[in-house]
Steps between C-alpha positions, in 0.01 A plus 500: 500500500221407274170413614270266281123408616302204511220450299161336646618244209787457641706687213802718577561765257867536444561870565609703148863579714582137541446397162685832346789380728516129367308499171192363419446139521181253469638227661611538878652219765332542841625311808455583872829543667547584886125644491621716190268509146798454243402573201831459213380615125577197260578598123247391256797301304585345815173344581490422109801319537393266823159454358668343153764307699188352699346441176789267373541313856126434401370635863149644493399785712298321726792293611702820545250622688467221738861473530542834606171473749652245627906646554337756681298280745852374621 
């Protein structure tokens, strides 16, 4: 086990051990699952590659964001 600590900003540092084990990313998915943090690493290319593919559906971020604000309401 790992332990990572709050900071009075609210930050979590991602302990050196974790990231050695999974590779650095800068983009990460966070849900709440079953009173869990999950926190998944997502590839730089990846998020590249659903940013563009918004980009050509012609969606903004604002409506992604509402979108998802509201999926998680539900």
């Amino acid at each position: 086990m790992v332990l990572a600590k709050r900071s009075s900003d609210n930050q979590l540092t991602l302990p050196q051990a974790v990231v050695d084990l999974l590779g650095p990313a800068d983009v990460y998915d966070v849900i709440c699952e079953e009173g869990r943090i999950v926190i998944t690493p997502i590839s730089s290319s990846a998020a590249s590659a659903v940013r563009s593919r918004l980009e050509e559906q012609g969606l903004q971020e604002e409506v992604v964001v509402d979108a998802v604000s509201w999926a998680r309401q539900a």
